[in-house]
Structures are given as C-alpha cells and as structure tokens.
BAPA-808036 format. One record per residue (C-alpha): x, y, z; residue in one letter. Coordinates in steps of 0.2 Angstrom, whole numbers, plus 5000, padded with zeros to 4 digits. Layout:
<pts>
XYZA/...
</pts>
This chain:
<pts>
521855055832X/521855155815X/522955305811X/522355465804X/523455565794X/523455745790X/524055835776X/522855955772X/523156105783X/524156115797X/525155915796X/524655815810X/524455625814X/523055545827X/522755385834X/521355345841X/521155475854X/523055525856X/524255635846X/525655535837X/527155645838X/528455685825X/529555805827X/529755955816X/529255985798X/530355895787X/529555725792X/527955785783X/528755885769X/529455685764X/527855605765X/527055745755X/528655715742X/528455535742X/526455535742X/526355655726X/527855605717X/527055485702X/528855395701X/529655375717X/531255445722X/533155425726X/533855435743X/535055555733X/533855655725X/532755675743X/534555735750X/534755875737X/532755915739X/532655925759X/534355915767X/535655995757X/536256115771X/536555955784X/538055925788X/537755725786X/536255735772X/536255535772X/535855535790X/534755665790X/533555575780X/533655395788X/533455475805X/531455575795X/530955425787X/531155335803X/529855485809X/528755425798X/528655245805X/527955315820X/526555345810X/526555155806X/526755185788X/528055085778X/529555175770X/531255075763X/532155065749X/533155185735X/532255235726X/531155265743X/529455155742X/528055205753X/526655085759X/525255155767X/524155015778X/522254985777X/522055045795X/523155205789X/522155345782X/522855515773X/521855635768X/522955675754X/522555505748X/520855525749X/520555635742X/520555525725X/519455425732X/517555435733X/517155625732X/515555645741X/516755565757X/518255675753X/517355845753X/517055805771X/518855795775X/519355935789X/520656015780X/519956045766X/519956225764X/521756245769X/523256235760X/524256095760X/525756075772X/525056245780X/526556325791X/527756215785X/529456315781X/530456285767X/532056415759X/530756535747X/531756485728X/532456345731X/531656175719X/530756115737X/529856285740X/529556285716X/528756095720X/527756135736X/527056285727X/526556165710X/525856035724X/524856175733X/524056245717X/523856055711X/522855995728X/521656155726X/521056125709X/520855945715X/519955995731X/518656115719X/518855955706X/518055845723X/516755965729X/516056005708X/515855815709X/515055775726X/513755895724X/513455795707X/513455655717X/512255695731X/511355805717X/510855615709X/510455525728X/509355685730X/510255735744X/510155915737X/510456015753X/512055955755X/512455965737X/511956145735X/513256185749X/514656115740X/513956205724X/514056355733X/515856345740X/516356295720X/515356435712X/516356555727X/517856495723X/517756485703X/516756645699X/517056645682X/516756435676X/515156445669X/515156245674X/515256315692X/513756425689X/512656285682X/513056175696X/512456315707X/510856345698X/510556145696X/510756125713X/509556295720X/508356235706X/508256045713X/508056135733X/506556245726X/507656405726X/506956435707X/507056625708X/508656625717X/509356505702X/508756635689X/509556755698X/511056675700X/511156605679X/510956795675X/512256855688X/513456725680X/513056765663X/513356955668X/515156915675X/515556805660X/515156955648X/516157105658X/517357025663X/517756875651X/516856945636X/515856795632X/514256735629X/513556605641X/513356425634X/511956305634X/512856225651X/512056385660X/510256415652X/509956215649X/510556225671X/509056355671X/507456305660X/506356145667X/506855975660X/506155915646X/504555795650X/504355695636X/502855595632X/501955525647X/500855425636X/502355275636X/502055205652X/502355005648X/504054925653X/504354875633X/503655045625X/505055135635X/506455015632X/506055045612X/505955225617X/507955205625X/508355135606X/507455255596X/508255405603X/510055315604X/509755275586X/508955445583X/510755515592X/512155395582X/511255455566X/511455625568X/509855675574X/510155745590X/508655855595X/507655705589X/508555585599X/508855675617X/506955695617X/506455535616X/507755485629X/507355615638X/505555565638X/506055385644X/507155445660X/505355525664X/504255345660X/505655255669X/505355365682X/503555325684X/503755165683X/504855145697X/506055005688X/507855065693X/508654945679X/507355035667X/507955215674X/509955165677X/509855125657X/508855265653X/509955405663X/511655305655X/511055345636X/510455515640X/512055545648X/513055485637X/512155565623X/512355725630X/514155715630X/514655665616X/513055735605X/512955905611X/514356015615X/514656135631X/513056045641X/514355905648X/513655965667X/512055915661X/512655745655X/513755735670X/512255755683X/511255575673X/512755485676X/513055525695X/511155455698X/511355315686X/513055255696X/512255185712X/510755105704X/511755005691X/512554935707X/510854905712X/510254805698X/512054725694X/512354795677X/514054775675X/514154815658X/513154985660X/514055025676X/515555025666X/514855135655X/514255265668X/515955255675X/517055275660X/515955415653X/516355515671X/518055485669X/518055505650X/517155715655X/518755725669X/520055695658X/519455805648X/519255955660X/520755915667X/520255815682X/521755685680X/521455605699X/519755615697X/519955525679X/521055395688X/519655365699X/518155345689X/519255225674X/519755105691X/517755105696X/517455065676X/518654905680X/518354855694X/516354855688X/516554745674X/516254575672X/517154405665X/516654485647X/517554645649X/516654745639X/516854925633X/518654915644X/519654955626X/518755125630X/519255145647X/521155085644X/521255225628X/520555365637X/521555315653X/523055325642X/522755455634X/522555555652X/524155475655X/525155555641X/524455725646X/525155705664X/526855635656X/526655435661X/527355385644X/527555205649X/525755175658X/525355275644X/525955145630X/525455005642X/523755065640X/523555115624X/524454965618X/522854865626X/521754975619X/522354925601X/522154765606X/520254765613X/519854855596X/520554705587X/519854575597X/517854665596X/518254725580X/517954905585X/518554995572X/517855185579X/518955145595X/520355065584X/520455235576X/520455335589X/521755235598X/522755245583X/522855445583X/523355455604X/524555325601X/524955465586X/525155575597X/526055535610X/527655475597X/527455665590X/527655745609X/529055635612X/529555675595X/529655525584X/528955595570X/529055445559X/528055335571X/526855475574X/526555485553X/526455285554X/524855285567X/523955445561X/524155395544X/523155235547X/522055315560X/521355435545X/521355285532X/520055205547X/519155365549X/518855385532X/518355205530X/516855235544X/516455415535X/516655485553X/516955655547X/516555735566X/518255635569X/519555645554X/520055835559X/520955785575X/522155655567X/522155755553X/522755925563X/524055805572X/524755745556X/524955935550X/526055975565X/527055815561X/527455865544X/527656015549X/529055985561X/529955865548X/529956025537X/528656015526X/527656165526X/526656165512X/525855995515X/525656025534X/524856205529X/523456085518X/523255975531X/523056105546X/521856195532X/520756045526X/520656005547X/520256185552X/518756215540X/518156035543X/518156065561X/517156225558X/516156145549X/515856005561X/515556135576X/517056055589X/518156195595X/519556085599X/519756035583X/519756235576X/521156265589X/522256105584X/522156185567X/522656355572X/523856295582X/524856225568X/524356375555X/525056465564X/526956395566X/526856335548X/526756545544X/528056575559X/529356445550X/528956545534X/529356715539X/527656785543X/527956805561X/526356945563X/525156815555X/525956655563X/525856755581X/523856805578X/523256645573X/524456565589X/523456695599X/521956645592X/522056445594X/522056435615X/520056535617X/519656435600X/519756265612X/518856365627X/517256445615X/516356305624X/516656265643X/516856065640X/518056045628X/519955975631X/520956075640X/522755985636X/522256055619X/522156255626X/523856225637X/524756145621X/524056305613X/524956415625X/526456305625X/526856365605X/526656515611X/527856525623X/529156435613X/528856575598X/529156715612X/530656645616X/531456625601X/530956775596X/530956875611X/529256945610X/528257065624X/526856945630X/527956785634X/527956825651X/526256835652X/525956665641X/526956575651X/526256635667X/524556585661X/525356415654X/526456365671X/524756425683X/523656335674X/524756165667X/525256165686X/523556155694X/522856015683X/524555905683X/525155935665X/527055905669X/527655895654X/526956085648X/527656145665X/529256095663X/529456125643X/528956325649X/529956325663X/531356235656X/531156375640X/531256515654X/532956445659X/533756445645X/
</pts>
C-alpha cells in the first residue's frame, strides 16, 4: 500500500485510507531540511538547526528521524541520507517532476510546512523563510509550464485555468500576461485576449514604466499561415531547411516564415514526424533568433514533446527537451532546468547526440545555484563532446562557463586561461552575436587582478558590440564592469550610475538571463557596503527576495554574509 506524503500546506502523511501519525512538528521540519538541502547534512549541524534548546540534542534527533520511519521512508547515516521508496510519494518531490501532474497536487496554493512553529530569527526560521519563497516561484514555475503543456495536447480549458492563477499571481511578468492571452486566444475568448494584452501593457507602463515586448503582441496577432500551396511531404521537409538556413544565416524574418509556413503544411498533412520536426526548428529558432518571444518558442516545443515520443525521434526529442530546459535556466527555473536536461538524457539514443549541449547548460545552471563540483563534472564533459563531434560553437561556449565559474570562485588566472581561448574560438567562427559575453567576463577578470585600463577596453569593446548585436545581457555584463572599473578609479557618482543601470539593461527584454540581473545587484550591494551608501538596503532587499526565490545560493549568501559584516 503506497504512502502519500504532504509538504505543501498543513504536513501530513496517508496510507491508503488511514492517517499515519507523527507526532509534533519537528519530524516534518527534518524532512523538509533533508529533502531541500542540495548536500546532505551532519547529525551535528541538524542538532544546532532544530534541537539546540534539548536538553539531550543527540537524542532528540534519533528519537524524529525514527518519526519519519513511520512514514516508511529511509533515514541513516551522518551526514543524514534520506531514501524515499517508489510506493512513497512527496509532493515536495513532485513537484520537479512532470508539471502538468504536479499543478494538480492539493497543496498547492499553501505554503509549505503551513502551521509549523519555529523561534522567529533564528537560522531555521532564516531557511524556512528562503524555502517558503523558493517553493512558490517554483509552484508559479509549474503552473507557467503546465498550461504550456496542455496549451500543445490542446487541452486549452485546463491550460487557461493555470494561465489565469499565473497571470493573478505575477501581474506585472509580461510572460504571464502572454500566456494568459495565448491561452483565452486558443479557447475562442479573442476579445477577452485583447483586452487582457492591453490591460497588461497598461500595468507594465504605470507601474513599471516599460514598454511591452513582442512576447505580449506576437501572444495577441493570429499566427502566421505561411504558404498553403506546399502541401507534398518533401516540398515541406525543404521548407524546414530553407528557413533553418534562412535563420543560421542571419535572416530571421525570412526564415521564421518559412518554418512557420511548414508547422501549418505539416499540419495539414497529418504526418506527426513532419509536424514534431517542423515545431522543433520553429521553436528553436524562436529562441535563439528573436529575443523577448521565448513564450512563443516555448508553446512549439511543449506540442512537439509528446509526438517526438510518438514517432521515436530521439535525436529531436533531445532537442525539444534541452531547449525547455535551456529557456528555464535561463529564467531561473533551476528545478524545472533539472528536469527537462534529465528528459533530454534519458531520450537520447546509443549516439548521444546534442548531449554536449545539455551537460554545458546543465552546468552552467549548476554554478548559478552554487553546485561547483556537478558543475565542473559537467562542463568538464561538455568540453569533451565538443572535441569528440568537433563542435567548436559548443566548445566556445563551454570554454567561457567553465571561465566563469574559476572568476566566481575567484581564480582568476584559470578564468583568463578559458576566456582567452574561448574569444580565440569565437573569433575563429566570426560569431560576433557571441564574443561580447566571454569578452565582458574577461574585463571583470582583469579588472579584479587590477588592471583597469585594459578591463575598461574590454568591458567597452563588449558593451558597444552588445548594442550593436541587440542582446541585453550582454549590454548589462558590460555595465556591470564599467562601472567597478570607474568605482576602483575614484569616480564613485559615474561607477554607481552605470551599477544602477546594468541590472534593467539585462531585463529590457522579458527572456534574458536572469543570474546576469542578480550578479548586477550583487556589485551593487558590495559598493554600498564599502562605501556606506543610502540604497544598499534596498539593493539588497531586492537581491536576497529575488536570488532566494529562484535558488541562487551563492548571491544570497555573498549579500547576506556582506550585511553581517
């Protein structure tokens, strides 16, 4: 008989049609710590966390975890391992699973742990705060991508309800808002999707101060048909090539119509391997080729999902896999990265291919979350898939997150070494959309070893280029960097502005990296500590509630660390 286990809301435990009983709250508090920890933890440090008023702390915590047996799941060892079995469910844990099953989960809408107590400032009530404000992005995180989900299996009632409970919650993420009118759109509500683009964009302008993007209006206007006149099997497949040519060679406009007109032949011609192909390079293209319409992108690749299954297309199921995960580690979404990069594995086949992506943007979501050695474990094989296919756009972009992961940890040599030999590849390829983020990186390595003329031209050459290219991230990298290197030199009112400026550089577009925004924040924060300006507070608030929520660890704890000292 299985086990269901409740986190969400008020903690509880069922089997079958009979309560299981543990007694009092501290049972749960440990399977919340030991559940959410990413590296598990010493019976000594669990003693400090729960139990540091018993009078025997040991004691205390053998006779909880033996409470948590009852609920037949496995806890032993020191550091404390927990082993939950297949006939055990946690809705915690299921969260990063499948998300069109986990918005179905009961507790959804509660916090986690609800009603239990813990001593308000002490580092359990600091962590259950973190945890709660971490499970609620990734409970929005779940809904955003069920209703994508049942959006492409044209089950659109039930995504327009988890549209709606996103929008309602997030009233000022214009994603959020294009979901909602994608969804009200693909019902029939199209006046009610108008209505609800313009009240977005309203509430975006008052209260944000910014214009709305191409991921609301493209949510709005009627897709693009393309040319009905391709109707044969082989015209559309040299449709599919034209336009990803079209795309690779700079023409985008060119290239998302044809595509755009094949998804439409496929279509008609009923052939999922035709439309799962078709949906994957529009997808994809969409991505990659035109900035801030992600969602757009995003809603392809949840329909193309279940039909590569269909038609056994493992390469092109890891494709529509990685490219999900690829848009969530972007946003943020590290559970829901995690997720999507294991589907992207466990869909290939005996000839692996296009894993080197998934491991170097698994790695890279790795470092942002401060996983250093899974981190460099995947990255490491990334490097070596690069080699081994010869990919040199992948080797050069592995090169710069292996870059940058020595200059957060701080070994700047190392960092220098990589980034180096990343621009050396970039230049090689002449993929100048590229060379300003190595380049940016290497500034603030420089930089930091006290070179301030030559990471000024560095951060300068990457800034304009990164204009010039369009990609805000980039810009904000740039700034970022400017802006210390004119701190360092004494221009403390020029440094500070551009510091201020870097973080909405990275968010003028509502898909871009936001690791890149919070790092932003985090030389902000650092600069108003040292030199004991007004808005630190504020920075830091912003830095600590938003790292939190997305699982940035090692921002938090830099700020909070900072705040102590």
């Amino acid at each position: 008989m299985s086990t269901e286990i409740r986190l969400l809301g008020s903690p509880g435990a069922d089997r079958g049609a009979d309560r299981v009983d543990v007694r009092g709250h501290k049972p749960w508090l440990l399977l919340g710590l030991v559940l959410l920890n990413d590296q598990p933890l010493t019976r000594e440090r669990l003693q400090r966390l729960v139990f540091v008023d018993a009078a025997d702390p040991a004691a205390a915590l053998r006779w909880n975890l033996s409470q948590l047996r009852n609920l037949d799941i496995q806890v032993d060892g020191d550091p404390v391992r927990v082993e939950v079995p297949d006939d055990v469910t946690v809705d915690l844990l299921e969260l990063r699973g499948r998300a069109d099953h986990a918005a179905e989960l009961a507790g959804l809408d509660e916090d986690l742990l609800a009603g239990v107590r813990v001593e308000p400032g002490s580092e359990l009530a600091v962590w259950l705060d973190e945890e709660r404000r971490h499970v609620s992005r990734l409970v929005l995180d779940v809904r955003q991508e069920a209703a994508l989900a049942l959006l492409g299996r044209g089950e659109t009632d039930r995504a327009l309800q988890h549209a709606r409970q996103v929008a309602k919650a997030a009233p000022l993420d214009e994603n959020a808002a294009a979901l909602l009118v994608r969804c009200l759109r693909a019902v029939g509500r199209v006046a009610e999707a108008q209505t609800a683009a313009k009240d977005a964009a309203t509430r975006l302008r008052e209260e944000l101060g910014v214009e709305p993007t191409d991921a609301l209006w493209s949510a709005v206007a009627a897709p693009m048909g393309g040319d009905r006149r391709v109707t044969g099997r082989r015209a559309v497949v040299a449709q599919i090539e034209a336009g990803e040519s079209a795309v690779n060679a700079g023409a985008i406009d060119t290239g998302l119509q044809s595509l755009q007109g094949a998804v439409v032949a496929a279509r008609a011609l009923r052939d999922n391997a035709l439309l799962a192909r078709a949906l994957v390079a529009l997808g994809s293209s969409l991505i990659h080729g035109v900035r801030g319409v992600d969602q757009e992108g995003l809603a392809m690749l949840h329909e193309a999902v279940p039909l590569t299954e269909l038609v056994g297309d493992a390469p092109l199921a890891v494709v529509a896999r990685r490219e999900i995960g690829y848009v969530d580690f972007l946003r943020g979404r590290y559970d829901r990265a995690t997720h999507w990069f294991g589907q992207a594995r466990s869909a290939a086949d005996d000839s692996a291919t296009g894993l080197g992506w998934v491991d170097m943007y698994d790695g890279a979501a790795a470092n942002d979350v401060g996983d250093d050695s899974r981190a460099e474990r995947l990255l490491t094989h990334a490097l070596e898939h690069a080699g081994a296919k010869r990919d040199l756009r992948l080797q050069a972009y592995t090169l710069t997150m292996v870059g940058r992961r020595h200059l957060l940890s701080s070994r700047l040599d190392e960092a220098d070494r990589c980034l180096e030999e990343a621009i050396e590849v970039v230049r090689a390829l002449d993929w100048t959309a590229f060379l300003p983020f190595p380049e940016s990186l290497l500034a603030e390595s420089v930089r930091r070893a006290g070179d301030l003329p030559r990471g000024q031209d560095l951060a300068e050459h990457a800034y304009v280029l990164g204009e010039q290219v369009g990609d805000p991230c980039w810009e904000s990298l740039a700034l970022r960097t400017l802006g210390l290197v004119s701190v360092d030199a004494g221009d403390l009112e020029r440094g500070v502005a551009m510091l201020e400026q870097a973080p909405p550089q990275c968010r003028r577009l509502p898909d871009t990296w936001r690791w890149i925004e919070m790092w932003g924040y985090s030389a902000l924060v650092d600069v108003g500590d040292r030199y004991d300006l007004d808005a630190t507070a504020s920075w830091r608030t912003h830095l600590e509630t938003e790292a939190t929520a997305m699982g940035m660890r090692p921002l938090v704890e830099r700020a909070s660390a900072a705040a102590v000292e």
